[in-house]
Phi, psi and omega in degrees: 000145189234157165209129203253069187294099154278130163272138147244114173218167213199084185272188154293189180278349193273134149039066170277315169316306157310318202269343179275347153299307194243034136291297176351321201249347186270325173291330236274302171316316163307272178343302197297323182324300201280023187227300057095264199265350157249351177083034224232123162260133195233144174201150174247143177224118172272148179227114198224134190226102170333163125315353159242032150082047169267137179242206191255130181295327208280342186299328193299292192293004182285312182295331211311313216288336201249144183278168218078144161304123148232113209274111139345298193283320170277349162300318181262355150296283163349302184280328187288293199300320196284325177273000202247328146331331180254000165266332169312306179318320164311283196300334169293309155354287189289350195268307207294320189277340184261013164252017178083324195279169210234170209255196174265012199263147192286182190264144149315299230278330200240333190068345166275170233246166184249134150002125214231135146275121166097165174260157171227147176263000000 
């Protein structure tokens, strides 16, 4: 019997290599847990994609290890497509605080909404 950690992230573009190490070392306790208390052969496989669809030398082989097809190009489309949705939104944001008006966003403390000046779309 096996256990398969997969990471899926999906980062800015700085210190993709880094940062698929240090999932790696973050996970790495788990794994041993579950090599431990089930007798489990255990492997983590990160799978980390830049926000302009930058990869890993190491991601082919990385999908290799998980079973099923998998395209490398629609992953980074994916990851492409998702930033280029969530950035109007940020610059509309950033637009709205430098004209004054006020955002949608919630209180931590109270979970209710703050007062919206103006419509947003």
């Amino acid at each position: 019997m096996s256990t398969i950690i997969i990471i899926i992230i999906i980062i800015i573009n700085r210190n993709i290599v880094q940062k698929e190490a240090e999932k790696k070392l973050k996970y790495k306790s788990l794994c041993i847990d579950r090599q431990r208390m089930w007798n489990l052969i255990c492997a983590i496989i990160p799978v980390i994609i830049g926000a302009t669809g930058t990869v890993t030398r190491r991601l082919r082989k990385n999908l290799e290890a998980v079973q099923g097809k998998h395209s490398i190009g629609s992953l980074q489309k994916t990851a492409i497509l998702g930033t280029s949705h969530i950035i109007p939104k940020v610059l509309q944001c950033e637009t709205r605080s430098l004209s004054g008006g006020d955002h949608r966003w919630f209180k931590r403390s109270t979970g209710q909404k703050r007062p919206v000046t103006g419509d947003i779309i």
